[in-house]
Structures are given as structure tokens and as C-alpha cells.
C-alpha positions, 0 to 999 in steps of 0.5 A, a space after each residue: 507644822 506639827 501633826 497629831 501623831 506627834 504631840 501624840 494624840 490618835 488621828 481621828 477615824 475615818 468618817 462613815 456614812 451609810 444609805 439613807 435608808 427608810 425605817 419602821 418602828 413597831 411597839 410590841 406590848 404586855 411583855 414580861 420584864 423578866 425581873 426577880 430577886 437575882 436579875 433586872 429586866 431583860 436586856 435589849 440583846 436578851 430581847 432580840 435573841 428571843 425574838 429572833 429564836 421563836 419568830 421567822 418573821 423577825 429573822 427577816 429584819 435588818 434590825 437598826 434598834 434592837 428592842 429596848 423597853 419604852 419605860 426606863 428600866 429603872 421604873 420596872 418592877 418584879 412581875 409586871 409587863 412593859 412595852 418594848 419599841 424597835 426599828 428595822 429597815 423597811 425601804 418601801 413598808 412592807 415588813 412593817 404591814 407584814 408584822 402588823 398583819 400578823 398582830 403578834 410576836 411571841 418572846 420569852 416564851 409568851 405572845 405579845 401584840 404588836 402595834 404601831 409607834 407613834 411619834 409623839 412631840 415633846 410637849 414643850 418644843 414648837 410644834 410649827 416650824 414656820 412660827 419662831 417662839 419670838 415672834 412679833 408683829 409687825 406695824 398694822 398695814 390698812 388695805 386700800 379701798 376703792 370709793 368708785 361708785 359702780 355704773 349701775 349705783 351711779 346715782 347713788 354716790 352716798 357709799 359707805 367705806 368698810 371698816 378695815 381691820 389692822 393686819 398683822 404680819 409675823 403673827 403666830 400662826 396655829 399649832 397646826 395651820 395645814 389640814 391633817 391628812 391620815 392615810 390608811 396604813 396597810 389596811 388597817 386604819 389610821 396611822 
């Protein structure tokens, strides 16, 4: 049996594994791209130091995702102001109450709102889970009905079965079929 280390490759690295470990993510809005005629935007390294040199709040974050631009850099232009996304850990939410309380960061030398991120679906994946894209139904099934006249109605044994509906089964439910609940999130609205 010949081993890696002898038909020369590396052996792979040992794996490494983390704590599952809660996320938040927050947007930071209206802020500068940084570009004129020498640079492109501001890097996401560029973006966490200034946070972190203008904003106690931010030193605090075990930082996940460093701040990076929602749009793609390449779409950026001179004197115009993005949005940036980033995500730290916050185990029970209350860093990210914390930031959203304080409504503002400031970075590169300017004060940008900060708001909730808000996962939105790509429009062409299912949405459902339970509902295969394929889905077929199946054979119509009847339900059974019971012709027995009630003791009160005896006499009048002249009942009329109902029309019964072909039910399907395996047919695609709605897009969303449990109820939506929202929760306020740290006082301050919906989600």
C-alpha cells in the first residue's frame, strides 16, 4: 500500500471544526466608497480598521465577516456611498440590540445608519421545502359517505348524498402554507 508521502503528494490537513456559535448580521448604510482617480473602494480590511479606531461598540464584536460592500465593487462609482453588510458572533442578540439602539457608526470619518439585514430568498429557488418542484398528484381519492338516515329524520329517508370533490395528494402547497409570525426584535419593531 503505498502512502501519499510517497508518490509525493502532501497529506491532507487536519480537519477543523468550530462551536456552533449564533451569528448576527447588521447593514451599515449611506457609506462613502472611497474611490477617486488613484483607488477603487475601500477594502473590507480598510473598512473594519476604521470601524474599529472610531467605534468602542464595534472593538467589542468577535468579527466573523468583516464589512464588505452589498453591491459588487465593480459597480461602484467615483463619489457615490454603498452599503456594507457584516456579521459577528452574538450567541444570545444582544450586540446586535446594542448596535441597533445606537442607530449609528461612524467610518471614514463620516456617521452611517445602521439597520437590520434582511435575508432575502433568491427568486428562483423553492421557497417550500416540503413541496418538490415535480411534484405530481396523485389518483383522485373519493371520501366515503354514510347514507344513514338520522333517528329524528327517520321518516324522511329521501337524502341526497353531497357531491364529493376529487382530492389530491402530493399537490404543491402555497408558497408559504404556515402562518408568518414576526416578533418585535429588541423593541424596536419587526424584524
Amino acid at each position: 500500500m503505498k502512502l501519499l508521502t510517497d508518490i509525493g503528494k502532501t497529506p491532507p490537513s487536519p480537519i477543523t471544526t468550530w462551536a456552533n456559535v449564533k451569528w448576527s448580521k447588521i447593514l451599515i448604510n449611506s457609506v462613502p466608497v472611497g474611490i477617486n482617480k488613484n483607488r477603487g473602494p475601500w477594502t473590507p480590511e480598510e473598512n473594519h480598521y476604521s470601524l474599529a479606531t472610531h467605534n468602542p461598540s464595534y472593538t467589542s464584536l468577535l468579527i466573523t465577516q468583516q464589512p464588505n460592500w452589498v453591491r459588487p465593487p465593480s459597480t461602484l462609482t467615483l463619489g457615490t456611498q454603498s452599503s456594507l453588510v457584516m456579521a459577528f458572533e452574538d450567541p444570545d442578540g444582544t450586540a446586535r440590540c446594542t448596535l441597533l439602539a445606537s442607530k449609528y457608526l461612524y467610518i471614514h470619518g463620516n456617521r452611517a445608519r445602521v439597520s437590520c439585514w434582511k435575508e432575502t430568498p433568491h427568486p428562483n429557488t423553492n421557497t417550500n421545502p416540503l413541496t418538490p418542484t415535480n411534484a405530481r398528484p396523485l389518483s383522485p381519492v373519493i371520501e366515503p359517505w354514510s347514507a344513514a338516515p338520522s333517528e329524528k329524520n327517520a321518516e324522511s329517508a329521501d337524502v341526497t348524498p353531497p357531491k364529493t370533490l376529487p382530492v389530491t395528494r402530493n399537490a404543491p402547497l402555497p408558497a408559504n402554507p404556515l402562518p408568518v409570525t414576526r416578533s418585535k426584535s429588541c423593541g424596536s419593531g419587526p424584524l
